[in-house]
VOPABA-725578 format. One record per residue (C-alpha): residue in three letters; chain; x, y, z. Coordinates in steps of 0.02 Angstrom, whole numbers. Each point is the difference from the previous one (the first is absolute). Layout:
SITE|ALA|A|X|Y|Z;
...
// end
This chain:
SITE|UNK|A|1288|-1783|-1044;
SITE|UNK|A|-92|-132|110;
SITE|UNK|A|138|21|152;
SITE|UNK|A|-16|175|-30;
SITE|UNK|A|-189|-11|15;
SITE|UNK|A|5|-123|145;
SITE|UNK|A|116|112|98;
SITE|UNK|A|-123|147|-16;
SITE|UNK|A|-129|-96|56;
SITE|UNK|A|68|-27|131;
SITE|UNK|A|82|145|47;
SITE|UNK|A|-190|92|-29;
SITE|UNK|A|-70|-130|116;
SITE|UNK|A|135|46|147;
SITE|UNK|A|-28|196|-21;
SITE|UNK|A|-183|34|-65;
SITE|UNK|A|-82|49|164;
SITE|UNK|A|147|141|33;
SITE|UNK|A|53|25|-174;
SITE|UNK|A|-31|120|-127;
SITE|UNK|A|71|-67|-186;
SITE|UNK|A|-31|52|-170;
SITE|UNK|A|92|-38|-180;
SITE|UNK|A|59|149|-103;
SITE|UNK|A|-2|36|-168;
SITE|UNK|A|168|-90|-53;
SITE|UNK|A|-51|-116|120;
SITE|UNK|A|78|0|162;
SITE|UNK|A|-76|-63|138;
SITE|UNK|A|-9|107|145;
SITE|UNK|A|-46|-23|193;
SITE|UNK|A|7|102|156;
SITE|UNK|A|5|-108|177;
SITE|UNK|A|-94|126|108;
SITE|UNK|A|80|-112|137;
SITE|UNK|A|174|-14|-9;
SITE|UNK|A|7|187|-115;
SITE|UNK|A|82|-110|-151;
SITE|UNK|A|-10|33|-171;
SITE|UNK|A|-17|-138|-122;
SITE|UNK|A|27|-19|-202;
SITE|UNK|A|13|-127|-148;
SITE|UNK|A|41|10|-169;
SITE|UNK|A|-127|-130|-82;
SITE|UNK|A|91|62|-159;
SITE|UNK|A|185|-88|68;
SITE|UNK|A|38|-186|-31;
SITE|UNK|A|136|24|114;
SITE|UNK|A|-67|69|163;
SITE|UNK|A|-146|-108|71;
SITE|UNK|A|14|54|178;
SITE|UNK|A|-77|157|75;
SITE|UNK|A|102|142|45;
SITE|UNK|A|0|120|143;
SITE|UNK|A|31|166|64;
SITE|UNK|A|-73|87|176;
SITE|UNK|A|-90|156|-67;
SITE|UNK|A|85|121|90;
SITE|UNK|A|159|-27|-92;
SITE|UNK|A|-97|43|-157;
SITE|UNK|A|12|189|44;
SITE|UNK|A|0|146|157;
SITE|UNK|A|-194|7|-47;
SITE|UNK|A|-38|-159|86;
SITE|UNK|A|86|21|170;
SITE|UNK|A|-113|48|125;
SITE|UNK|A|-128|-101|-78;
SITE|UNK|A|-56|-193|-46;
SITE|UNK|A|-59|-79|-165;
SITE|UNK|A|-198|3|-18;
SITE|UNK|A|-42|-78|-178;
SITE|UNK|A|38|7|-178;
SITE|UNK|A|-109|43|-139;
SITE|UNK|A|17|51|-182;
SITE|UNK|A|-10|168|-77;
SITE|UNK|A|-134|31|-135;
SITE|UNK|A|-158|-105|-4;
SITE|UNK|A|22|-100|-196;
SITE|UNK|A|85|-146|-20;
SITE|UNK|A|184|10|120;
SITE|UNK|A|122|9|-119;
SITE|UNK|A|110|131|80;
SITE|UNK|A|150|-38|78;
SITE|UNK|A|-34|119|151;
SITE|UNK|A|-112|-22|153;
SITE|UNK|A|-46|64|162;
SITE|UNK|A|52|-37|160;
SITE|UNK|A|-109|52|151;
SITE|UNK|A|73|53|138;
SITE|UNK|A|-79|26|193;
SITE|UNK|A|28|178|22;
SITE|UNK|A|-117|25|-163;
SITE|UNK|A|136|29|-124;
SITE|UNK|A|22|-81|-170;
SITE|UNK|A|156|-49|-78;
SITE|UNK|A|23|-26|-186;
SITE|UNK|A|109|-139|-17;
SITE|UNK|A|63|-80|-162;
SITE|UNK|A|150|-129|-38;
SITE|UNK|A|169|41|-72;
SITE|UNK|A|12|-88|-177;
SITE|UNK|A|186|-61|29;
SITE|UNK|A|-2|-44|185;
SITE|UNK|A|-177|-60|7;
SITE|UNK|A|21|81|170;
SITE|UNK|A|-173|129|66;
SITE|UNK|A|43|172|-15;
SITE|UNK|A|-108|132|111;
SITE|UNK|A|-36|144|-136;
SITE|UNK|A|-122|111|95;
SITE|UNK|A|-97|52|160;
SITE|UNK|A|-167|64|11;
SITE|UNK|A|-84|51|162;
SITE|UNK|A|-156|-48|64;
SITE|UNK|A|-129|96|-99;
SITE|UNK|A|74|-38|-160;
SITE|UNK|A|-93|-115|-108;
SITE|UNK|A|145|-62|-157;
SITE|UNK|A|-79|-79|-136;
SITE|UNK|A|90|-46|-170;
SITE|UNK|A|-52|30|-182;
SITE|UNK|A|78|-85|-175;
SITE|UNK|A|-63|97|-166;
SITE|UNK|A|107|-71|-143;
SITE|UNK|A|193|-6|79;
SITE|UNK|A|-50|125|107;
SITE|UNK|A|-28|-52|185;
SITE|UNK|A|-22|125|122;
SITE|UNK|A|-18|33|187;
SITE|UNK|A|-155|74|41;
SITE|UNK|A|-4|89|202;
SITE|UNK|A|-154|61|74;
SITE|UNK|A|15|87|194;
SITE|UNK|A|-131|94|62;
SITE|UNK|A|107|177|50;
SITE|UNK|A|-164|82|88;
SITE|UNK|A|-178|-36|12;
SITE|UNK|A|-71|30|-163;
SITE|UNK|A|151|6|-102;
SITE|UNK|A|70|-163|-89;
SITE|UNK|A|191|20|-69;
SITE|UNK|A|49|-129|-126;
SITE|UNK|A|169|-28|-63;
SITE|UNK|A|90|-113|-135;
SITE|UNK|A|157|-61|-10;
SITE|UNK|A|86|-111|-114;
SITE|UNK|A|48|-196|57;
SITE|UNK|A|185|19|-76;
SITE|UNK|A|78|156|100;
SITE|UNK|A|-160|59|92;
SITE|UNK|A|-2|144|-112;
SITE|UNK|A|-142|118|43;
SITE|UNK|A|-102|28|-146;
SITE|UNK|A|-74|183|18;
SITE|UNK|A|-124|9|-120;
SITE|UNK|A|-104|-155|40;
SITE|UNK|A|7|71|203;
SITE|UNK|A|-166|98|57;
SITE|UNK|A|-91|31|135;
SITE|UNK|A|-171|-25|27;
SITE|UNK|A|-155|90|105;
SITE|UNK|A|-89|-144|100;
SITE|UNK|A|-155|26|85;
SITE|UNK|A|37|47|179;
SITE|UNK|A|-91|-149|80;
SITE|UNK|A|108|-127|-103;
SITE|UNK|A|129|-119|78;
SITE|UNK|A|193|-38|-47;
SITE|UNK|A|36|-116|-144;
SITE|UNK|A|-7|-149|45;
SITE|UNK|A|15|-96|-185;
SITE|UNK|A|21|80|-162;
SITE|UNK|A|-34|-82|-186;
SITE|UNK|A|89|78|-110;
SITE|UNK|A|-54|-7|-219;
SITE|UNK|A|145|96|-109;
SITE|UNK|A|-40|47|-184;
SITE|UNK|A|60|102|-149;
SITE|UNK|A|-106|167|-3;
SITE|UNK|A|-35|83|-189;
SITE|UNK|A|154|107|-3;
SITE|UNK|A|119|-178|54;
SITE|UNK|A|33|54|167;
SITE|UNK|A|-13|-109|130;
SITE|UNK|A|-160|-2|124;
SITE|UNK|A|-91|-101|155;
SITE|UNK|A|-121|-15|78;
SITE|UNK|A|-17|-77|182;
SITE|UNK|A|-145|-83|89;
SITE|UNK|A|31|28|162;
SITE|UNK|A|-49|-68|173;
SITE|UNK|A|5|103|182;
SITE|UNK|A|-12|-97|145;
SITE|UNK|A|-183|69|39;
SITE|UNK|A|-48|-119|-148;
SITE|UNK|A|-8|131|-125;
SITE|UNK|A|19|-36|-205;
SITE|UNK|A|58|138|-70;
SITE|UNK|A|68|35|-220;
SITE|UNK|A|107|130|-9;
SITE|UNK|A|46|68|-184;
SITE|UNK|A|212|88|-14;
SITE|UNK|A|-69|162|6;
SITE|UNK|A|-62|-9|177;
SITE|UNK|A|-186|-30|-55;
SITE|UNK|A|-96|-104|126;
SITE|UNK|A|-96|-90|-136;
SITE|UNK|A|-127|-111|138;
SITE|UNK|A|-5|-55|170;
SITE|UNK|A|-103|-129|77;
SITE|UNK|A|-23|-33|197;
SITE|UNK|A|26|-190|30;
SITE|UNK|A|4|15|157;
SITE|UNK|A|-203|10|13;
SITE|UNK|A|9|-202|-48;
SITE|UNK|A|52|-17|191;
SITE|UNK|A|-114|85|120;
SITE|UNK|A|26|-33|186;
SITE|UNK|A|-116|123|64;
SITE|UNK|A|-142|121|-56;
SITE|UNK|A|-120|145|120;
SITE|UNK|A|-142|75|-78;
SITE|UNK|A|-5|195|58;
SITE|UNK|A|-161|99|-21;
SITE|UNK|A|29|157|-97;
SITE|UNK|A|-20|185|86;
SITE|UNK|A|-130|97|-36;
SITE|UNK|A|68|172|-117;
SITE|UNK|A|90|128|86;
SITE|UNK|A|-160|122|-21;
SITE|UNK|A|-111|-122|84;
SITE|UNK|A|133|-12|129;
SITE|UNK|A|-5|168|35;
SITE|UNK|A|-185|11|11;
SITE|UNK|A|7|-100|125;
SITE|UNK|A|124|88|96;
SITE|UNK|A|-111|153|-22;
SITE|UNK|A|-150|-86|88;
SITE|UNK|A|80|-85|131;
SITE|UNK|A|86|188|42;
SITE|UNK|A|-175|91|-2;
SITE|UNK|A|-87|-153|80;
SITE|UNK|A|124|5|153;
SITE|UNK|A|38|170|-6;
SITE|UNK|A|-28|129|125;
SITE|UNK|A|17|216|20;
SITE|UNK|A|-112|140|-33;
SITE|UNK|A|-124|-15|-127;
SITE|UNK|A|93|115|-124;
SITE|UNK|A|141|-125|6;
SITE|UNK|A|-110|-152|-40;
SITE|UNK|A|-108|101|-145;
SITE|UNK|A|159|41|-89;
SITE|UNK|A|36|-190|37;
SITE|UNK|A|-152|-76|-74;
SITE|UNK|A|5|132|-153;
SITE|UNK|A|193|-54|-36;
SITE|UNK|A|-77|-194|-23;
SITE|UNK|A|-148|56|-115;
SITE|UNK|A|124|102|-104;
SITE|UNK|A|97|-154|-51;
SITE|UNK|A|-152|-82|-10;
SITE|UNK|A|-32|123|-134;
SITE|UNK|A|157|-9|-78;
SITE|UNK|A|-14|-184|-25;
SITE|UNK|A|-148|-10|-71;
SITE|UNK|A|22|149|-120;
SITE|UNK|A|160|-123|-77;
SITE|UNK|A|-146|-146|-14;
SITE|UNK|A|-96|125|-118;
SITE|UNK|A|139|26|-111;
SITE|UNK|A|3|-184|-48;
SITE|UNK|A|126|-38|99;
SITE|UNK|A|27|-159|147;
SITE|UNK|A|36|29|175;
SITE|UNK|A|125|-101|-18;
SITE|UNK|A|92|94|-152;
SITE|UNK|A|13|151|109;
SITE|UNK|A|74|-63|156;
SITE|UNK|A|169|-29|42;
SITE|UNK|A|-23|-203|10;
SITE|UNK|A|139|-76|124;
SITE|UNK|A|24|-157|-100;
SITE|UNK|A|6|75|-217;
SITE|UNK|A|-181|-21|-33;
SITE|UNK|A|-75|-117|107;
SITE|UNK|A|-141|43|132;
SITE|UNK|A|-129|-107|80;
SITE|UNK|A|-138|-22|-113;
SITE|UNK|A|-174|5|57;
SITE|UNK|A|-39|-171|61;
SITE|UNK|A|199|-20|71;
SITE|UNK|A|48|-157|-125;
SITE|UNK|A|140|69|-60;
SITE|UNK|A|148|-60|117;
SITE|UNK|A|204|31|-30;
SITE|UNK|A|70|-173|-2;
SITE|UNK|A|184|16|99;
SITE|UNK|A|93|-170|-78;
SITE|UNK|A|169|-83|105;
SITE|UNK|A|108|-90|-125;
SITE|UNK|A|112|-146|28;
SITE|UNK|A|163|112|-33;
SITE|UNK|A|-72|148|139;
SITE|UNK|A|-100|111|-152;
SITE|UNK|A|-136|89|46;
SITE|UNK|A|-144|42|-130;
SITE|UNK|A|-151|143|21;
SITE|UNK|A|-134|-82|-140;
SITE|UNK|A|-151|81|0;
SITE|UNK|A|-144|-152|8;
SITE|UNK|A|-90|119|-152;
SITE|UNK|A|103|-29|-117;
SITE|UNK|A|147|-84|16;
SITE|UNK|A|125|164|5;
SITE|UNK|A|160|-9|94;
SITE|UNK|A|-6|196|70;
SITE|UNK|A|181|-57|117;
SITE|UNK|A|122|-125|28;
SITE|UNK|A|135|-5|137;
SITE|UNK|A|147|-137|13;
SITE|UNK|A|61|-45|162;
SITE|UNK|A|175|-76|-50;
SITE|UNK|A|44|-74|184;
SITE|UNK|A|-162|-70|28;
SITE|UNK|A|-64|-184|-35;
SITE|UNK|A|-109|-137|64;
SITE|UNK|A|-32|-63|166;
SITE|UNK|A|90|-176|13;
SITE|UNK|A|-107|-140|-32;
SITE|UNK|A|-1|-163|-96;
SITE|UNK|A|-143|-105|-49;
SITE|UNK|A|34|-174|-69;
SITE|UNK|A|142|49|-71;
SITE|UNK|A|-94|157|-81;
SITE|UNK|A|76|186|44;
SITE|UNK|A|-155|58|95;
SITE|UNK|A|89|177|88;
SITE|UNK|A|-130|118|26;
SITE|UNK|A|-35|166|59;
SITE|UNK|A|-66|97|138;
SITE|UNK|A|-97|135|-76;
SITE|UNK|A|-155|105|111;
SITE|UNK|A|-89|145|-24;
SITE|UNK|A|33|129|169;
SITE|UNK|A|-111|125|-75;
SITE|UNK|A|-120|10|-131;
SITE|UNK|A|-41|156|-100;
SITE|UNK|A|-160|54|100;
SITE|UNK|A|104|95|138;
SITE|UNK|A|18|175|-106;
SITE|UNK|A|130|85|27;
SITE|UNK|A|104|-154|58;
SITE|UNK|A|61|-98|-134;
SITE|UNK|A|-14|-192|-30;
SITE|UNK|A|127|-77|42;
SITE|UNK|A|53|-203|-24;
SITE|UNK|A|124|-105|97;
SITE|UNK|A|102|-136|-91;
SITE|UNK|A|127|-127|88;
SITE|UNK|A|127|-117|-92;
SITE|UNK|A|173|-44|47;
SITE|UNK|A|178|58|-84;
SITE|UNK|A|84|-23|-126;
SITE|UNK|A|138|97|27;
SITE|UNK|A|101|28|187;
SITE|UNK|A|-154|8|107;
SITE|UNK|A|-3|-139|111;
SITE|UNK|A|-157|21|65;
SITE|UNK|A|-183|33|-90;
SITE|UNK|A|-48|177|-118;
SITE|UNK|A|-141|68|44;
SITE|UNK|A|-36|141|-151;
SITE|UNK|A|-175|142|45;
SITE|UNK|A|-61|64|-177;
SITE|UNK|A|-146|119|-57;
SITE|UNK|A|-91|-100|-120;
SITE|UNK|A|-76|135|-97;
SITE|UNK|A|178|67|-53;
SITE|UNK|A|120|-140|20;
SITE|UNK|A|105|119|113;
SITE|UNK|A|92|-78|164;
SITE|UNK|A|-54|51|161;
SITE|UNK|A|127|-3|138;
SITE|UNK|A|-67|32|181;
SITE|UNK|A|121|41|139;
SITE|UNK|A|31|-168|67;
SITE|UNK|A|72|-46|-165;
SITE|UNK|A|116|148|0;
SITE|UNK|A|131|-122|-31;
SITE|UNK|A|-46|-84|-168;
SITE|UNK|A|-133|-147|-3;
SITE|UNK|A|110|-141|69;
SITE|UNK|A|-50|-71|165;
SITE|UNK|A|112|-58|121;
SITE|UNK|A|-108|-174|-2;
SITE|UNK|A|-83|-119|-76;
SITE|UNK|A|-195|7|-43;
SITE|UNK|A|-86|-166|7;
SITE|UNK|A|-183|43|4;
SITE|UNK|A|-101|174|-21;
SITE|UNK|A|-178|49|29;
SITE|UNK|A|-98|176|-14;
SITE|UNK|A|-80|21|162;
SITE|UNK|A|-173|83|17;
SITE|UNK|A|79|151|83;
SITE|UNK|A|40|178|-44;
SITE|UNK|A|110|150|59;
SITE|UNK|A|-52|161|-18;
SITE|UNK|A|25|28|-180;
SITE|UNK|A|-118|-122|-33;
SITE|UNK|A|176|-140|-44;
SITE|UNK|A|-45|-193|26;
SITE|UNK|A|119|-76|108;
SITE|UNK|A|115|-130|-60;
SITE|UNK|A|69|-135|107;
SITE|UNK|A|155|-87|-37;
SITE|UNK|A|49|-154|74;
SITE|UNK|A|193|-46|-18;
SITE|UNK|A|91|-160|22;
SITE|UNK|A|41|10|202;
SITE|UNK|A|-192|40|-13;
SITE|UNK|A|-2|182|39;
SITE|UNK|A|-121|113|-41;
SITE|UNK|A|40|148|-103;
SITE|UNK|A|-153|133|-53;
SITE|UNK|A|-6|124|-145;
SITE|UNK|A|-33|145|21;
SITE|UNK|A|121|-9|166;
SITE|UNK|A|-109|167|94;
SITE|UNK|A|-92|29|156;
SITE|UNK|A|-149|-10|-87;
SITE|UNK|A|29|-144|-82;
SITE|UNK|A|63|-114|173;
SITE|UNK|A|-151|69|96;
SITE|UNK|A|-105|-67|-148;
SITE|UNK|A|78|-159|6;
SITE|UNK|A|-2|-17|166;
SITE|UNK|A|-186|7|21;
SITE|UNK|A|-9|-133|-144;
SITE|UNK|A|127|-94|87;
SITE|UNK|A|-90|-147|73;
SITE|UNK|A|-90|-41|-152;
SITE|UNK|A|152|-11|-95;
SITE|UNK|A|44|-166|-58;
SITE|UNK|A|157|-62|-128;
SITE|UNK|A|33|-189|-82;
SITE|UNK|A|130|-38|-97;
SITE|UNK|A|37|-143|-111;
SITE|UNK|A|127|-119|-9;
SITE|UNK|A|7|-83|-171;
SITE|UNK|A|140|-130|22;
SITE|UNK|A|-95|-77|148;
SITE|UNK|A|-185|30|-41;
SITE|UNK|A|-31|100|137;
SITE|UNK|A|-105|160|77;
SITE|UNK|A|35|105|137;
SITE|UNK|A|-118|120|90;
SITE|UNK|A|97|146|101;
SITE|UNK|A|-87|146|107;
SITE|UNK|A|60|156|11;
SITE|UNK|A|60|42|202;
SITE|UNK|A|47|174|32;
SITE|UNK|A|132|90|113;
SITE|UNK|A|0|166|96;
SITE|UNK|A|8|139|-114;
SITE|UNK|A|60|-122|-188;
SITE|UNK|A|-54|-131|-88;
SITE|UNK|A|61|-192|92;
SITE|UNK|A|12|-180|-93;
SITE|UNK|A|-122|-100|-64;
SITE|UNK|A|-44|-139|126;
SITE|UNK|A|-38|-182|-82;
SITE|UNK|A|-195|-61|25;
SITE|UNK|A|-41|-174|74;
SITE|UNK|A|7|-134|-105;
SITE|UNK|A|63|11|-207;
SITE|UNK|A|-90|-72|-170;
SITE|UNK|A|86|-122|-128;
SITE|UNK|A|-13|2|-190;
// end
């Protein structure tokens, strides 16, 4: 036992900083050489063999061609004491692998794709195979199958009605029990990769959910709140008959229309009855109160979640996941500091235009440049202008952004983007928007920050005949 010891020592010594190992139930060990695409195993049970043996993963089955060795890990979350495990491939896909009891040779049992979480349960001798896929948003399909033959088990297989903002399954914790009649039953605590804890009971009843996800906030706006849609269209009323112009018929019946609902408003105040109970609100039941304290907080999570909490009292009134999004790159001694770019184009003051707030992260997914993602904050909707006909990749990378004090027509701060050939990019991409920006243009000034060297850069932004040029370096740079 000491040479057998020594000799894993050492062979976890040689292989730790590209290995992934792990000892099974009837205790094998196992490693996977991301390297060399080997797969190794001992029996710590055998006095006879003391010396690892190998295989190259692809010869464990036509699942793995195409595709190299990632990691292993166990299935189920108590103490490993089955004999099966997970291997992690690259294209996503998890194999179930287990060991032949004669041979002592790994056997590849099944393939699951990539949004498959596989989780294993023991309940007496019962051990079963617990699948959870995500088939469409909102829908969760779980299936069972049994660890001997793979035997689907019908009656334990549901599916269940997820909110529409939550993630895939991304970990599941799975608690069997005997219910009163002696059937068998579960329940599963389950994880999404937007950091949401959900319990779900057999029958498909979402028991609780909780939003983890708030613990990581990368960026917050504060959006003033519009004023009721009555109020709105007061407004509209006196601006018309202040700017309007005809024959004095025309602007009696004008200013007689605006005293009517005038009426009609504050006949509904006499029955007892708020302002604010009779309007059709834009955002469920929140207005601007009186003294304009109550704000809509718009929250960026770590994982690309987007919250609408109302500063009153704490409500979530909508929530939007952004699966492909995450945080800028950045590292700060040794902490993951990613952040985002998140500014507010248009607040809620320009009736009938709606707000309207810009975020920018980078991909996780295909897109090898940054997202850039346009939202109305008051209903958690996307907003996709014509320059983005194409989806929200960009064909480069952002390194810096700014909101310029500058404004189309439609009343739309201008957003500059600044990519990494130092480029300048602007948001909304109109007429409008360039002549704005072009009158701001010599006042516009960029610095950027280079954490690995401690140092600051100032850029101004030049412009070209009819577009947007580079940003030209200033004289001279600061040290941190």
């Amino acid at each position: 036992h000491r040479q057998i010891g020594y000799r894993l020592l050492c062979f976890y010594i040689l292989l730790c900083s590209y290995c992934s190992c792990l000892i099974t139930g009837h205790h094998f060990l196992v490693c996977v050489d991301k390297v060399t695409e080997a797969f190794h195993w001992l029996s710590l049970n055998s006095t006879e063999k003391h010396l690892f043996e190998m295989a190259f993963v692809q010869s464990l089955g036509d699942s793995m061609i195409g595709s190299s060795p990632m990691y292993v890990s166990h299935l189920g979350h108590e103490t490993p004491n089955y004999q099966e495990f997970l291997l992690h491939l690259s294209t996503g896909k998890k194999v179930v692998i287990t060991f032949d009891p004669v041979t002592e040779k790994p056997i590849a049992k099944k393939t699951f794709e990539l949004n498959q979480d596989v989780q294993m349960a023991t309940f007496g001798d019962m051990t079963i195979l617990f699948i959870l896929s995500q088939k469409q948003q909102g829908l969760l399909d779980i299936q069972c199958l049994t660890t001997e033959d793979l035997r689907e088990l019908s009656e334990l297989a549901q599916t269940v009605e997820m909110p529409d903002h939550v993630g895939a399954p991304k970990q599941a914790f799975v608690y069997l029990f005997h219910k009163k009649d002696k059937s068998l039953g579960y329940r599963i605590l389950l994880v999404t990769e937007d950091c949401v804890v959900s319990l779900i009971q057999q029958n498909g009843r979402l028991l609780w959910t909780r939003e983890e996800s708030l613990s990581d906030v990368r960026a917050v706006e504060f959006l003033d709140l519009p004023i009721s849609t009555g109020k709105s269209h007061m407004e509209n009323l006196f601006i018309e008959l202040a700017t309007a112009t005809g024959d004095p018929v025309s602007l009696f019946l004008q200013r007689i229309t605006v005293q009517l609902t005038q009426l009609q408003m504050f006949l509904g105040s006499l029955n007892g009855k708020q302002e604010d109970e009779l309007e059709d609100l834009t955002i469920e039941g929140m207005s601007r109160d009186r003294f304009n304290l109550r704000k809509l907080i718009v929250v960026l999570t770590s994982p690309g979640k987007l919250f609408g909490i109302d500063s009153q009292d704490g409500k979530v009134h909508w929530q939007l996941y952004l699966p492909d999004l995450k945080p800028m790159t950045g590292i700060d001694n040794g902490r993951d500091a990613g952040v985002y770019f998140m500014f507010v184009q248009r607040t809620s003051e320009h009736f009938p235009h709606p707000p309207q707030i810009a975020i920018v992260g980078s991909s996780k997914g295909q897109c090898s440049g940054s997202l850039i993602y346009f939202i109305n904050p008051l209903t958690g909707r996307l907003v996709r202008p014509d320059i983005l006909s194409e989806g929200p990749c960009l064909p480069y990378t952002a390194i810096q952004a700014s909101l310029l004090p500058a404004e189309d027509d439609e009343s739309m701060r201008v957003l500059l983007l600044i990519d990494n050939e130092l480029k300048a990019h602007v948001f909304p991409h109109s007429a409008a928007a360039l002549e704005a920006v072009g009158l701001q243009q010599p006042a516009v000034f960029i610095h950027t920050v280079n954490c690995s060297s401690g140092s600051v850069a100032g850029y101004s932004l030049q412009s070209r005949e009819s577009e947007l040029g580079r940003m030209k370096k200033c004289s001279g740079a600061a040290g941190l």
